[in-house]
LUMMARPA-440912 format. One record per residue (C-alpha): residue in one letter; z negated, x negated, y negated. Coordinates in steps of 0.05 Angstrom, whole numbers, plus 5000, padded with zeros to 4 digits. Layout:
! LUMMARPA-440912
A; Z; X; Y
...
END
This chain:
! LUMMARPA-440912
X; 4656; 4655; 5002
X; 4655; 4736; 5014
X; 4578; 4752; 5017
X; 4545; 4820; 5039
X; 4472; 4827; 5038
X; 4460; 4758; 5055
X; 4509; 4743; 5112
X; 4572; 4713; 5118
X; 4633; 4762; 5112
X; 4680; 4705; 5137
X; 4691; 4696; 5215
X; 4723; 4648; 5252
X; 4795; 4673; 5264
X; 4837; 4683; 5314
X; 4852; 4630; 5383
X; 4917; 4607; 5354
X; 4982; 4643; 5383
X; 4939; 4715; 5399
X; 4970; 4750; 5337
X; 5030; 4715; 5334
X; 5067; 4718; 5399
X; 5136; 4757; 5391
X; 5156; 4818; 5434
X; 5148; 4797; 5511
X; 5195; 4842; 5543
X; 5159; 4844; 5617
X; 5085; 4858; 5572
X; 5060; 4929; 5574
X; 5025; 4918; 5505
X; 5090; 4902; 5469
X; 5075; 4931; 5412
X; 5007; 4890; 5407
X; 4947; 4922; 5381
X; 4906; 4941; 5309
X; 4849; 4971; 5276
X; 4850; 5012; 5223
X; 4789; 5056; 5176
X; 4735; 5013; 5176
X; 4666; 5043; 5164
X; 4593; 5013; 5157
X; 4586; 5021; 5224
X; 4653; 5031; 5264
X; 4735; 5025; 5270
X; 4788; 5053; 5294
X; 4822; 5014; 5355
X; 4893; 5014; 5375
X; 4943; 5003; 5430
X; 5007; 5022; 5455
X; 5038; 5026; 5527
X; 5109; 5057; 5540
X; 5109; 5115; 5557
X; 5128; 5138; 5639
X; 5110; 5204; 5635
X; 5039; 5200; 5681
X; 4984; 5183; 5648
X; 4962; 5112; 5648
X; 4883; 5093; 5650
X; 4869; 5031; 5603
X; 4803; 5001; 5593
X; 4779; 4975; 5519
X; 4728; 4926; 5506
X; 4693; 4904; 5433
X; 4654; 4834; 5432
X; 4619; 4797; 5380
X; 4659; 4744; 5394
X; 4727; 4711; 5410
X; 4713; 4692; 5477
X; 4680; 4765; 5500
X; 4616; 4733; 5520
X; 4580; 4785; 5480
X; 4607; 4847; 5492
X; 4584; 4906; 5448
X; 4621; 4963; 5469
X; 4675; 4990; 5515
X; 4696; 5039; 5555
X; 4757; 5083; 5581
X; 4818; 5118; 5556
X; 4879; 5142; 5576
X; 4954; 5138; 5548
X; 4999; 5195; 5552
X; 5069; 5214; 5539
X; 5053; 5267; 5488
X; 5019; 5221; 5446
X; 5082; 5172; 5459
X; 5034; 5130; 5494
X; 4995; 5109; 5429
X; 4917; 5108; 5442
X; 4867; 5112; 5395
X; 4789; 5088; 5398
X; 4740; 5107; 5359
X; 4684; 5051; 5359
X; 4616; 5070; 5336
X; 4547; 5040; 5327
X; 4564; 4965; 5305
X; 4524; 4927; 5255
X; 4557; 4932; 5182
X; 4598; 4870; 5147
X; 4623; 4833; 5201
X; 4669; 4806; 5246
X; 4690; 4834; 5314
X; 4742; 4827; 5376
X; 4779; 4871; 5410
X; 4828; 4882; 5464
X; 4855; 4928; 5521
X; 4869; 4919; 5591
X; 4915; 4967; 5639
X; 4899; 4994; 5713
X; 4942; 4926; 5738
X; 4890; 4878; 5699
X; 4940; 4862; 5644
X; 4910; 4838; 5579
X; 4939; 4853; 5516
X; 4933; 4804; 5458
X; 4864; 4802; 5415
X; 4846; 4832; 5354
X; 4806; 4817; 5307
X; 4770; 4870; 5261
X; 4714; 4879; 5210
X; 4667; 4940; 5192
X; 4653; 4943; 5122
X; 4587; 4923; 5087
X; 4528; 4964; 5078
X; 4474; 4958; 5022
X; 4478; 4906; 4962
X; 4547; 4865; 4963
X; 4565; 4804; 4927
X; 4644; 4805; 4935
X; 4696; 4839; 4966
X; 4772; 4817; 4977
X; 4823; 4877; 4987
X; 4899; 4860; 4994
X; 4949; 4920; 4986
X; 5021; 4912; 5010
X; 5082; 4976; 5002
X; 5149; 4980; 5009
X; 5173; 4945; 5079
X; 5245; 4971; 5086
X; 5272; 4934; 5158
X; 5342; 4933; 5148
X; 5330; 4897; 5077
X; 5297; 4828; 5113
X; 5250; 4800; 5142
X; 5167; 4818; 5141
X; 5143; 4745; 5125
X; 5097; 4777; 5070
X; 5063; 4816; 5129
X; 5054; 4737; 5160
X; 5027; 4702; 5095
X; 4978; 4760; 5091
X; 4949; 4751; 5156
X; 4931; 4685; 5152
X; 4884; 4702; 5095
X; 4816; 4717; 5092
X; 4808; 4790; 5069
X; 4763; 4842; 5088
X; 4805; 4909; 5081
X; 4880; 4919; 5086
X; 4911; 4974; 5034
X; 4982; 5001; 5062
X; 4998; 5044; 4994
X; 5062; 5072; 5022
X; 5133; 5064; 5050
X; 5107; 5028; 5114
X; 5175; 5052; 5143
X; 5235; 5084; 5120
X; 5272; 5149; 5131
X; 5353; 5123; 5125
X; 5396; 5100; 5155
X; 5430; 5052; 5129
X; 5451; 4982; 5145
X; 5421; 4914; 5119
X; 5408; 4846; 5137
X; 5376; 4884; 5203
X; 5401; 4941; 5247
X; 5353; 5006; 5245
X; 5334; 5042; 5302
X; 5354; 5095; 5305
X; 5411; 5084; 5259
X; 5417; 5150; 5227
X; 5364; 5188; 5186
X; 5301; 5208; 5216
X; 5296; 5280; 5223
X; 5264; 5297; 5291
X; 5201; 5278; 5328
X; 5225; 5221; 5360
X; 5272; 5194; 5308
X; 5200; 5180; 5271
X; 5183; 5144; 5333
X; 5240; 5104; 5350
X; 5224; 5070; 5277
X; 5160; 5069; 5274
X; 5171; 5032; 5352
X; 5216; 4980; 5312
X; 5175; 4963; 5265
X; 5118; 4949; 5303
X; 5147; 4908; 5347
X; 5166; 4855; 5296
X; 5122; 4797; 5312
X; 5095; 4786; 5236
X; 5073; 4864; 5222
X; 5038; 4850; 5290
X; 5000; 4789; 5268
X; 4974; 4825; 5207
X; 4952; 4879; 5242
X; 4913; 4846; 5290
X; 4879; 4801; 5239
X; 4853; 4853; 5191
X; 4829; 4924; 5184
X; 4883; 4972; 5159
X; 4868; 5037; 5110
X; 4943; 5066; 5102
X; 4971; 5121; 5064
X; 5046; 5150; 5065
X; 5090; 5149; 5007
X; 5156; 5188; 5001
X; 5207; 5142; 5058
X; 5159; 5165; 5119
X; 5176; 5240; 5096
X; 5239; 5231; 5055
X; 5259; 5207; 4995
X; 5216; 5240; 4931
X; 5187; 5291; 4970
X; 5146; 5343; 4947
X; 5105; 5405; 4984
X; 5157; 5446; 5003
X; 5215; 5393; 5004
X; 5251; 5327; 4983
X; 5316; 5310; 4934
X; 5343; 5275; 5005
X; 5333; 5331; 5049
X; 5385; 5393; 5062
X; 5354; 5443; 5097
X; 5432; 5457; 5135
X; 5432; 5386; 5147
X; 5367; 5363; 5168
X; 5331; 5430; 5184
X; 5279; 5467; 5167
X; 5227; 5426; 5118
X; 5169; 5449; 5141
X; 5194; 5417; 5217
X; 5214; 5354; 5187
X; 5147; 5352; 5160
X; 5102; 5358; 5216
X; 5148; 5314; 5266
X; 5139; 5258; 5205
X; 5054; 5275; 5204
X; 5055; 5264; 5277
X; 5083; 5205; 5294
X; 5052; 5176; 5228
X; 4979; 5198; 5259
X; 5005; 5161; 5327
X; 5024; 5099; 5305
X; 4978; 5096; 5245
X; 4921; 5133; 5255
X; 4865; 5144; 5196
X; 4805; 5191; 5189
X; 4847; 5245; 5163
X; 4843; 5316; 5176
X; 4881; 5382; 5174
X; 4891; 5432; 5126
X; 4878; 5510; 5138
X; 4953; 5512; 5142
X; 4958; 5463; 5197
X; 4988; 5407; 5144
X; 4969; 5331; 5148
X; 4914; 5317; 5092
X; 4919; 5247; 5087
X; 4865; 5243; 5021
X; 4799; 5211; 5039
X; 4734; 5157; 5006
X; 4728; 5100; 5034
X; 4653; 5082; 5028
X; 4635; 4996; 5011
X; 4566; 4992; 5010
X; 4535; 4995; 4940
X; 4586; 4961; 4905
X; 4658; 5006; 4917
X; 4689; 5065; 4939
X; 4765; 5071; 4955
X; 4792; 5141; 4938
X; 4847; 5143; 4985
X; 4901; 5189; 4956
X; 4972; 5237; 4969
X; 5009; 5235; 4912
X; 5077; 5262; 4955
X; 5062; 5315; 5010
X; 5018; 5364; 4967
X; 5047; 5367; 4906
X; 5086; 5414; 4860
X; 5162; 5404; 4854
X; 5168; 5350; 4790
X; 5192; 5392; 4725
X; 5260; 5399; 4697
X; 5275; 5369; 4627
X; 5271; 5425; 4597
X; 5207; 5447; 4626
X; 5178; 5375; 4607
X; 5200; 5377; 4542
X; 5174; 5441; 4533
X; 5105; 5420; 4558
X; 5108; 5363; 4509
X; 5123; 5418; 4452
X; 5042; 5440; 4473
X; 5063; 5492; 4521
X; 5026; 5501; 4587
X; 5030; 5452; 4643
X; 5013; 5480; 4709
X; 5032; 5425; 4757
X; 4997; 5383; 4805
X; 5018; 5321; 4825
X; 4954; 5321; 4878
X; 4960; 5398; 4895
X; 4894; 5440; 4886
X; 4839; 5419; 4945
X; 4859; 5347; 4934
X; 4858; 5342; 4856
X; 4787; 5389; 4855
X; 4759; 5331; 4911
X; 4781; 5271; 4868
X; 4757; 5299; 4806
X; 4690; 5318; 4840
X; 4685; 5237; 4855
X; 4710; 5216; 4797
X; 4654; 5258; 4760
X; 4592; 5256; 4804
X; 4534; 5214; 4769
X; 4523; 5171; 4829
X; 4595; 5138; 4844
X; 4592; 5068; 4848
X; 4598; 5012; 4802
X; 4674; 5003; 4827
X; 4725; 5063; 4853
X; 4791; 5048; 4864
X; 4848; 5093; 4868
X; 4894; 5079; 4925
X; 4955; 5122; 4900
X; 5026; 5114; 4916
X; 5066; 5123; 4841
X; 5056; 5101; 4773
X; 4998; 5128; 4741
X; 5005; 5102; 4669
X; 5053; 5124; 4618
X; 5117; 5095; 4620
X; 5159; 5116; 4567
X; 5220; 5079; 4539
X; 5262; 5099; 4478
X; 5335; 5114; 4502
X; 5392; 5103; 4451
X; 5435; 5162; 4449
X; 5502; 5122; 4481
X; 5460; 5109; 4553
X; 5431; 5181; 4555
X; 5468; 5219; 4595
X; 5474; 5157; 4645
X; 5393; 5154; 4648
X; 5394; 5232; 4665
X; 5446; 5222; 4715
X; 5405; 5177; 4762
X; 5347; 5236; 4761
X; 5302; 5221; 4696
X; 5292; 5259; 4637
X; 5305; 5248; 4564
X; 5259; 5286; 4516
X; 5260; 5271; 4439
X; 5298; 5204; 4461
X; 5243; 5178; 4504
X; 5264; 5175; 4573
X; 5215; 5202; 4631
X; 5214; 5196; 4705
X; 5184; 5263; 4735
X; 5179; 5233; 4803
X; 5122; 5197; 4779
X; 5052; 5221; 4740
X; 5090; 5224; 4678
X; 5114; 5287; 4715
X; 5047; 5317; 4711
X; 5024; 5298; 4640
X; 4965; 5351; 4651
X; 4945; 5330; 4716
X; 4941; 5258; 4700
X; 4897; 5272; 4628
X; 4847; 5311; 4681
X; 4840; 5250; 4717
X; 4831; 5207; 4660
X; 4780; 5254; 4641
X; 4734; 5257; 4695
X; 4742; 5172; 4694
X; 4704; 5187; 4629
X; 4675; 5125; 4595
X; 4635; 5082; 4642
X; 4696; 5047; 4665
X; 4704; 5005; 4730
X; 4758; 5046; 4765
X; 4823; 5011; 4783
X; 4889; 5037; 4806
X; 4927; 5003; 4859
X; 4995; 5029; 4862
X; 5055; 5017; 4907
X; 5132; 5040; 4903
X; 5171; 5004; 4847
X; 5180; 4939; 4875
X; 5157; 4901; 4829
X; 5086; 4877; 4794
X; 5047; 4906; 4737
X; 4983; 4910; 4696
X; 4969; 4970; 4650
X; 4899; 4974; 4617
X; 4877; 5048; 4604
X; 4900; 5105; 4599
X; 4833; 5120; 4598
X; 4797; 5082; 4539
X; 4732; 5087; 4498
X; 4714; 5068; 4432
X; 4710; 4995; 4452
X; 4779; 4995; 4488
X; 4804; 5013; 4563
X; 4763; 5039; 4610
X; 4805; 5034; 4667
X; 4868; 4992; 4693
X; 4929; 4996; 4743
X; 4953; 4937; 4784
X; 5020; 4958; 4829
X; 5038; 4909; 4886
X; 5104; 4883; 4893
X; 5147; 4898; 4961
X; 5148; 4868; 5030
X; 5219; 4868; 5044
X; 5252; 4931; 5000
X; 5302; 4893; 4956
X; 5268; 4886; 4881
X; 5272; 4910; 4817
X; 5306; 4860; 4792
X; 5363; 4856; 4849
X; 5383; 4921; 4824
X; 5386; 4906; 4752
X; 5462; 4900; 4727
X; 5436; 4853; 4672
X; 5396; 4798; 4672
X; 5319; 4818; 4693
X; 5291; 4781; 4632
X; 5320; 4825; 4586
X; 5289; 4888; 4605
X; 5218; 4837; 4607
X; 5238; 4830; 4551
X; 5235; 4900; 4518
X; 5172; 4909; 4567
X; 5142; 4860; 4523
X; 5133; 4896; 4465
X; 5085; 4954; 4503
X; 5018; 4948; 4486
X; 4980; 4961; 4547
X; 5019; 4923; 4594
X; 4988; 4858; 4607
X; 5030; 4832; 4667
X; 5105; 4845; 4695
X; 5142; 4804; 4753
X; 5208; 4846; 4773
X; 5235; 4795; 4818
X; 5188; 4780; 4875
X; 5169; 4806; 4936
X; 5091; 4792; 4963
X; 5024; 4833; 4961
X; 4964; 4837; 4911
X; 4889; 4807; 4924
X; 4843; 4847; 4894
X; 4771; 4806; 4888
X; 4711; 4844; 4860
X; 4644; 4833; 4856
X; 4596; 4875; 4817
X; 4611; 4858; 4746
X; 4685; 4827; 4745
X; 4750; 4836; 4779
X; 4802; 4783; 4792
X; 4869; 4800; 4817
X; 4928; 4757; 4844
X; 4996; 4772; 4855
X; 5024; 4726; 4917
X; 5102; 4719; 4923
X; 5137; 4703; 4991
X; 5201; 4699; 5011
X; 5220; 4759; 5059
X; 5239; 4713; 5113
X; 5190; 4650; 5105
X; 5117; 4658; 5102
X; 5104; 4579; 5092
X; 5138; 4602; 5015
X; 5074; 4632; 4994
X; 5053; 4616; 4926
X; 5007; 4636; 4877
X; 5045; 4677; 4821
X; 4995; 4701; 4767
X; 4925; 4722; 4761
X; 4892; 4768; 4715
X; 4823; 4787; 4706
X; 4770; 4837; 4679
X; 4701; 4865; 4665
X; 4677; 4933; 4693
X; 4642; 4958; 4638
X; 4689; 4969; 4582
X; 4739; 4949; 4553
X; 4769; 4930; 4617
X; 4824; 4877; 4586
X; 4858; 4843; 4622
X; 4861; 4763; 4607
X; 4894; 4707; 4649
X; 4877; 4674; 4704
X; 4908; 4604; 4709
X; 4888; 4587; 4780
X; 4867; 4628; 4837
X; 4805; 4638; 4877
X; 4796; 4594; 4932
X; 4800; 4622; 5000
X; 4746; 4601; 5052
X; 4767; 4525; 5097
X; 4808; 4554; 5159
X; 4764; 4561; 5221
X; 4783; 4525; 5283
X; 4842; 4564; 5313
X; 4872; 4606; 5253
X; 4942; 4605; 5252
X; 4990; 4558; 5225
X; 5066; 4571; 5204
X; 5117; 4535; 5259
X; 5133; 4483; 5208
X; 5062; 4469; 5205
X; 5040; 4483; 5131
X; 4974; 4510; 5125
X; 4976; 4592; 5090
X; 4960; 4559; 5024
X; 4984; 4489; 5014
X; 4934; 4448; 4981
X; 4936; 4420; 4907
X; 4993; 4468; 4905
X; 4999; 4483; 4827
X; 5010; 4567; 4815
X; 5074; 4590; 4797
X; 5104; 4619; 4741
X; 5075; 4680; 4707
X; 5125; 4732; 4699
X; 5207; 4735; 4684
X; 5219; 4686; 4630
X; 5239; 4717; 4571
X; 5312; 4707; 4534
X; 5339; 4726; 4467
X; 5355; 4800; 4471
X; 5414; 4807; 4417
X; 5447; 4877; 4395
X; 5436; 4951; 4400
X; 5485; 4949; 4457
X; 5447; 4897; 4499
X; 5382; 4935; 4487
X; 5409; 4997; 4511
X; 5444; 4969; 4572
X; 5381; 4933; 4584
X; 5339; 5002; 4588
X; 5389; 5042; 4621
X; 5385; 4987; 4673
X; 5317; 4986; 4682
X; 5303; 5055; 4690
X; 5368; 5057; 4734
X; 5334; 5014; 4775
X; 5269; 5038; 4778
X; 5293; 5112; 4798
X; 5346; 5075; 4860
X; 5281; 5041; 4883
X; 5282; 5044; 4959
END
């Protein structure tokens, strides 16, 4: 059971059918409702009406519980076309680590559905369950991760990036719109899409949300001052494409971000859990300088000077200042969107030029991909620097469609003082799909890398990250993109905070606390974790990799792969 400071961080959850009910055409809160930025004492409430081009008065109420008999706060707003009809509350002055409900009502009397939402916990805290989820391409199937996930009992939602997708290209379901997004309201229209889906609805009005973009809300492998998918003659000016992305994202996703002097979306902020955690909520994309040539990375590697920031300058100095300050807490963990450990696989000579053709780098026979911090060698080793040696800082990384566990790269005398955990996909098609050999093999030749102590390439799901103030345990759920009555326990690995920080097995999961009267069941009736169900297996098993030619076909197809991620 999740404790904080004595009382009970589980609540009962929601009247059965609230968060679940599909799209209702005739509703004017079709796009049902969420909460997102939990503090100590507050959340962020949202809604959204369509747009008529008058404003429309809606009234918002907060209870302390599910039948409203205890209202603690509410009041009036007002949705407008420029905002696209989105509304955003902020909620203030609630009591820390607990459970609330929410909903709106319009002029006519109309209720929308009820949410539930949680501030976080204040003070001493005995454990704390964060999921993150990434990656949730629509045309590539459906979001029954997004289902599975909501009938958990979490207390914090991590969106690490790709919530939607800039193409526009066909799948198993038809994008709207279907061309590239580009302007204002092409952002919209998708964002529109996506929220109507009836699962992405029931997560978000089960559980808090803290989201971050990746590169597919921009475009693909942006940087500051533009993106390898983006033609200025095609697509406009960058700078444009920019800000309509930024504002539609703080519509439809809205966050206690802020503005730069220059008027550009900062999405970087801590998010404070009493006296056991901080989340560092970092932008690894929008900020950053343009990732290096190979010849400019190899010559950095030759010990010349390496100027880049993957961060940019205000964010970088803010995270380091965090990272450094005597008083952080036992815990911080790094939201961030890309690989932060090393990965660096020797190339044979006869795949080289292919592995440079699809975007990476090859320096001394070791190929590189720049798109990710082993673009910024420099800006990563400050980072691991200011981590220092007291350990307890995590990294919870998104984008690569597929799960991992590196320990370090920081490390002290005693071994590593830090580790990364990346979440597998909600519905963008996996690693493994877009290997042209077997997936095992590559495992295979990821098996021989010292500080990776976990890789699944083939599953989509999220990551449960439970801590409490001495150990971590994390859990990597699969689900099938269409069914979320699949959901199965995958592999668990756990750790100390105070160094080393190695990772070891763990064979069964954590239980989750008994269902309260009314949570939500799938429609064939399973409960969200069937019981007695024994965990699944723990990785890619492993063939014989034979020949020089195999191993190189192998590598070329992983890093193929990881660099076509989508």
């Amino acid at each position: 059971m999740l404790k904080a400071g004595g009382a009970l961080l589980v609540a009962p959850a929601l009247p059965r059918g609230a968060a679940r009910a599909p799209r209702q055409a005739t509703s004017p809160f079709a796009w049902g409702v969420a909460s997102f930025d939990p503090t100590h004492d507050g959340v962020l409430l949202w809604t959204r009406i369509e747009p008529t081009g008058r404003p429309a008065p809606l009234r918002w109420e907060l209870a302390a519980d599910e039948g409203f008999t205890n209202l603690r706060a509410g009041g009036d707003t007002t949705a407008t076309e420029d905002a696209d009809g989105c509304v955003t509350v902020e909620v203030t002055g609630l009591e820390p680590g607990r459970t609330w409900w929410y909903r709106f009502r319009d002029a006519d009397g109309v209720e929308s559905p009820i949410g539930r939402t949680r501030t976080l916990p204040a003070g001493p805290v005995e454990r704390l369950r964060v999921a993150s989820v990434s990656c949730a391409r629509y045309a590539d199937g459906g979001f029954a991760v997004y289902r599975a996930l909501a009938d958990r009992e979490v207390d914090l939602v991590l969106h690490l990036g790709d919530y939607i997708y800039e193409d526009g290209g066909a799948g198993a379901r038809a994008q709207d719109p279907p061309s590239t997004l580009v302007r204002l309201e092409d952002y919209r229209r998708r964002y529109a899409q996506h929220r109507e889906d009836p699962d992405l609805q029931a997560l978000h009005a089960r559980h808090p949300m803290v989201a971050v973009w990746d590169d597919h809300e921009l475009a693909g492998n942006a940087w500051r001052d533009g993106a390898e998918a983006h033609d200025d003659a095609e697509h406009g000016p960058w700078r444009e494409r920019v800000a309509a992305a930024a504002r539609a994202r703080e519509e439809w996703l809205p966050g206690r971000t802020r503005r730069t002097a220059g008027d550009r979306l900062a999405p970087w902020r801590a998010v404070e859990i009493g006296e056991l955690a901080e989340i560092l909520v970092l932008d690894a994309r929008s900020h950053r300088d343009e990732p290096p040539t190979e010849d400019e990375l190899a010559a950095v590697r030759a010990g010349g000077q390496d100027d880049r920031s993957i961060l940019g300058p205000e964010q970088e100095a803010w995270l380091l200042e965090r990272l450094r300050r005597p008083d952080r807490p036992p815990w911080v963990l790094l939201a961030n969107q890309v690989v932060f450990h090393p990965m660096e696989l020797s190339v044979p000579g006869l795949v080289a030029d292919r592995i440079r053709a699809e975007g990476f780098v090859v320096v001394d026979g070791t190929a590189l991909n720049p798109d990710q911090w082993d673009g910024y060698p420099a800006a990563r080793d400050r980072v691991v620097e200011a981590i220092g040696e007291r350990g307890g800082v995590i990294v919870l990384t998104g984008d690569v469609h597929s799960s991992w566990a590196w320990e370090g790269p920081a490390r002290t005398d005693a071994g590593p003082a830090m580790i990364e955990l990346v979440t597998p996909a909600v519905s963008s098609t996996t690693l493994a799909d877009r290997l042209p050999v077997p997936a095992g093999a590559v495992q295979a030749i990821l098996g021989d890398i010292d500080e990776l102590a976990y890789a699944e390439l083939g599953e989509h799901g999220y990551l449960l990250v439970d801590l409490g103030p001495d150990d971590v345990q994390a859990e990597w759920w699969h689900v099938d993109r269409d069914d979320p009555g699949s959901q199965r326990f995958g592999a668990g690995r756990r750790a100390d905070r105070i160094p080393p920080m190695t990772l070891t097995v763990a064979e069964e999961p954590l239980e989750d606390p008994a269902p309260a009267e009314g949570t939500p069941v799938h429609d064939d009736g399973r409960p969200p974790v069937p019981e007695g169900e024994a965990p699944g297996g723990d990785g890619i098993p492993l063939p014989v990799v034979g020949g020089g030619a195999a191993i190189a076909a192998a590598v070329a197809a992983a890093l193929v792969a990881v660099r076509r991620r989508r």
